[in-house]
N, C-alpha and C positions, 0 to 999 in steps of 0.2 A: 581557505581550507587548510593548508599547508600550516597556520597559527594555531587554528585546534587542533591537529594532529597532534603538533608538536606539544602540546600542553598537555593533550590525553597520554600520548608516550611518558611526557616527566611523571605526571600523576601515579602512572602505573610504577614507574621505577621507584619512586616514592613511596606508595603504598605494600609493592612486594616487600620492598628491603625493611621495611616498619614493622611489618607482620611476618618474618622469614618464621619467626619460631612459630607463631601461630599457623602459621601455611604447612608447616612439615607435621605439626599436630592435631594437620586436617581439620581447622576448625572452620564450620561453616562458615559462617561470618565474614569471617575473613574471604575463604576460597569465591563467595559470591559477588566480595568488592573487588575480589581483584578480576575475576570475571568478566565484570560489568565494565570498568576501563579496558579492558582488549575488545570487549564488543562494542564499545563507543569507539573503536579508533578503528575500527574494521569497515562503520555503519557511517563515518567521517570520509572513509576512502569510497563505497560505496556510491553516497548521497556527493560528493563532491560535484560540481556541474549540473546538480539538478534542475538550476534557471534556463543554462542553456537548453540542454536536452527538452525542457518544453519548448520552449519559442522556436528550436529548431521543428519540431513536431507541429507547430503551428505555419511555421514557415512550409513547409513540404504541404500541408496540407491546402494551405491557397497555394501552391506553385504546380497542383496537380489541382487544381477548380473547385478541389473541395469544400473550402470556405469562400465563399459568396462574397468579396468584397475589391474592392478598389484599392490599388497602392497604398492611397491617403490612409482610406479606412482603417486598412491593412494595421497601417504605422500607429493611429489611433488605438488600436484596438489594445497593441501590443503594449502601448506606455499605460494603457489602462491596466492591465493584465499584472507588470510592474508595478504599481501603482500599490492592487489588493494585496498581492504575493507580499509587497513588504508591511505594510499595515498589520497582517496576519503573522506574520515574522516576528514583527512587535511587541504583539499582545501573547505569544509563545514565548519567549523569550522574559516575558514575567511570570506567565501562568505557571509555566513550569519545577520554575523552581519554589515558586511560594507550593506547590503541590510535594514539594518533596522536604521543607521544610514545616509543612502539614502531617507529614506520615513521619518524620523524625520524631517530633512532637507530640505525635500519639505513642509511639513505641515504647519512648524514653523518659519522658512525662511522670514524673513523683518519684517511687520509691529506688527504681535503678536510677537515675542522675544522681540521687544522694547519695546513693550508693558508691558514687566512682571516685575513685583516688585524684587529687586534683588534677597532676600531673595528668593522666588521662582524659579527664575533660578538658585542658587543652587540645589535646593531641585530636581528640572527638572533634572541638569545634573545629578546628584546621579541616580535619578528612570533610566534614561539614561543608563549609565553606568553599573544596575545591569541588564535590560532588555540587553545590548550587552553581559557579560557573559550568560548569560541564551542562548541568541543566536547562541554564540558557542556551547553551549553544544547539543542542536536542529540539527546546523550544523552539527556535528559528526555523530548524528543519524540518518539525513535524506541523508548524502554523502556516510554511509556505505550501508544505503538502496537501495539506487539505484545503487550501484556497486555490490550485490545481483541481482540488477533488471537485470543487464547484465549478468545474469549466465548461458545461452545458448549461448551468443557469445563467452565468455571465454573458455566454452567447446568446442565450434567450433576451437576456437585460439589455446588449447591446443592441438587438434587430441581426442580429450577423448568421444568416442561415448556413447548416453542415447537410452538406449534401452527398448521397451514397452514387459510387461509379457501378453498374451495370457489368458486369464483364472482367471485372479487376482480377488480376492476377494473383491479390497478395491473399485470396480465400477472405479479406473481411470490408470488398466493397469499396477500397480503395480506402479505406477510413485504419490500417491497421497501423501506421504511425501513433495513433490513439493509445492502440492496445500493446504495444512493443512499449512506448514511455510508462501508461501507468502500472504494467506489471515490473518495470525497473524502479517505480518508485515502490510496487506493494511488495518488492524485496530486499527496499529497505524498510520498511514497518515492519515484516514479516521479523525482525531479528530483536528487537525486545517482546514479541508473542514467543519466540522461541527459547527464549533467555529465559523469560518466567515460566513458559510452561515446565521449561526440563526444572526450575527449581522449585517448586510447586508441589512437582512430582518427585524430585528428590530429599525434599527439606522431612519430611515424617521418616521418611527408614534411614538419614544419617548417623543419629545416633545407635542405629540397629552396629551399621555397618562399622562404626566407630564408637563403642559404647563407652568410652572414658571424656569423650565429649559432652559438654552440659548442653539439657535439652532445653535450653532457654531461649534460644537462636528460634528451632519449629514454634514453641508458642508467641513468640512475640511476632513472627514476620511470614507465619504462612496464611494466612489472611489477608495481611496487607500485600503480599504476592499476588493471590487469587485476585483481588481488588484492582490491583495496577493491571495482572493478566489482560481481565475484563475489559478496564480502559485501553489500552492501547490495541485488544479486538477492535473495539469502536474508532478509535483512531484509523485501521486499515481500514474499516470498512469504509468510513469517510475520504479517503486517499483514493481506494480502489474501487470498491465494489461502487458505491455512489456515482461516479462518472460516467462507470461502464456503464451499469444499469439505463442512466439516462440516455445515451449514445444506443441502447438498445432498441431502445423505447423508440427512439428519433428513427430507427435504421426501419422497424416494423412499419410505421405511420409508413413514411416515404413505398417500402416495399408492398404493402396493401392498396396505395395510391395508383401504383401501375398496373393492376390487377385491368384494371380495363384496357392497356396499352394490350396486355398480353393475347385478353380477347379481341381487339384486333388483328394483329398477327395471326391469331390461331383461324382466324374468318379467311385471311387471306392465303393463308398457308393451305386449309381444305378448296377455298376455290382454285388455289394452284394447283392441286391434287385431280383436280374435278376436269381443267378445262381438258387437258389435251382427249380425254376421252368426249367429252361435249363437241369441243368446237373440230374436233377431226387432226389437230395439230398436231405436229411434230415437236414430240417433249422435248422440253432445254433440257439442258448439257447437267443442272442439277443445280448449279450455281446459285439462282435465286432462293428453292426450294432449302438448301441446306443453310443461307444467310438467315432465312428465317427461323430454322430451326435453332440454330444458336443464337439469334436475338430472343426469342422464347426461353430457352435454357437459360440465359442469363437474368431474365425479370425472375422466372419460377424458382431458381435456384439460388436467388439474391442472399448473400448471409445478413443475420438479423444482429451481430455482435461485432465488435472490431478487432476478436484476439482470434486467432487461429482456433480451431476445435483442441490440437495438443498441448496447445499454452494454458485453455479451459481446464482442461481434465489432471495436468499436470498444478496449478493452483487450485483445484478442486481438494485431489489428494492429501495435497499438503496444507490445506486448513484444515480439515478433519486428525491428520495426525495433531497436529498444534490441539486442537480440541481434546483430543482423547484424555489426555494425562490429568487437568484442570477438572473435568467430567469426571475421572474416576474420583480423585482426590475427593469432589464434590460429595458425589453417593456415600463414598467409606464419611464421610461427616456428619450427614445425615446419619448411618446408621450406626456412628456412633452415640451419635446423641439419642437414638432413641430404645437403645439397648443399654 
């Protein structure tokens, strides 16, 4: 981590001190590259430890019985786990930059590359070049992410059952390790959704607010914004939402399974009710009576998600902002085009 830090830092210093005039004469272009390097070195210190922080999360989770498995297995499981993560690291690690030396290539493609003074296309291919390392290193991060994001199939694929605690304290069933990790991984995706949406939404009224700026910047790259937006949704949703959703799905099964435990207890709880008036007894102390009412509360009130209700609501809001801006932009294009 500490190597790409250090390389997204030179980059930035590189690219400010390159563009210092272009930067004071607000040229987008510029303002969004240099941007995009502080967001990558932010998104670097963020995601750094993200292998630990799973396997610790997995670890917690068999050392509270929630995964179903044997030391051995345990260890199995986890060099399997390794295994994916890097393979998927891999194949990110190419994807990504050949994706951005895809969208260079559509931008720049004929008549602007002729266009540019040699000296410049140098200077182009360089910036080029460091934004594809950077890409890779992105790619690693976001191909491990999402081979995380499959971490109920893989249990499924392994035999390895996740099992919910009754009673747990943490509000999500004992299972909120789950949901503590992958909202720290969906805030690191959350930050290139957020990166595109503000410029998405800023790239049409820059030259409003800067009108001695050429408006060459909106039409070549607010599309391929909207574009990248789009993907890297999908990218969180694969990271976050995908997990969760599975972990939901598992938490119901399990919670609907106990439905009959519950009427149980509730049989035994009305004959409790029942006897000391029946048999002439002298009622207990309440002790039994309330044991059972809170084993009840605990099946009936079992949560069906692993993230707390304010960690929901607060990722709720904040995808919907992330949406708005990309949404408006969308509409106003429609009705440009059809006006």
């Amino acid at each position: 981590m500490r190597r790409e830090f250090l390389f997204a830092l030179a980059s930035l210093a590189i690219v400010s001190t390159v563009y210092r005039d272009a930067l004071i004469a607000m040229n987008p272009a510029k303002w969004a590259t240099v941007s995009a390097w502080g967001l990558l070195m932010v998104g670097i210190v963020i995601a750094g430890g993200l292998s630990d922080r799973f396997e610790q999360m997995l670890r917690r989770l068999h050392n509270r019985d929630a995964i179903k498995a044997t030391p051995e297995e345990f260890e199995q499981l986890l060099a399997r786990v390794r295994q994916r993560a890097q393979k998927a690291a891999a194949i990110g690690s190419v994807l990504f930059p050949a994706i951005l030396l895809l969208a260079y290539a559509w931008v720049y493609a004929g008549a602007r590359w002729n266009a540019l003074p040699t000296l410049d296309r140098v200077w182009f291919m360089g910036e080029v070049i460091l934004e594809a390392i950077a890409a890779r290193f992105v790619g690693r991060y976001v191909g491990r992410g999402i081979s995380y994001g499959f971490f109920g199939k893989h249990l499924a694929d392994d035999c390895v059952k996740l099992k919910v605690i009754p009673g747990h304290s943490d509000s999500a069933a004992g299972l909120r390790p789950i949901g503590d990790f992958y909202f720290h991984q969906a805030t690191v995706t959350a930050l290139p959704v957020a990166f595109l949406a503000f410029w998405v939404l800023v790239i049409p009224t820059w030259t409003t607010l800067w009108p001695s700026i050429d408006s060459e910047f909106a039409l070549q790259w607010k599309n391929t914004y909207l574009v990248f937006f789009f993907l890297t949704l999908g990218i969180e949703i694969l990271a976050f939402v995908l997990p969760l959703w599975f972990v939901h799905q598992l938490m119901a099964v399990q919670k609907d399974g106990m439905q009959t435990r519950v009427d149980e207890l509730s049989a035994k709880l009305s004959k409790l009710n029942q006897e000391p008036t029946a048999l002439g007894q002298t009622p207990d102390d309440g002790t039994e009576r309330a044991l059972l009412i809170e084993q009840i509360a605990s099946f009936e009130n079992l949560p069906t998600w692993a993230l707390a209700p304010d960690v929901r609501q607060r990722f709720a809001w904040g995808n919907l902002a992330f949406l708005a801006s990309p949404a408006l932009q969308m509409s106003q294009t429609v009705i440009d085009a059809v006006t």
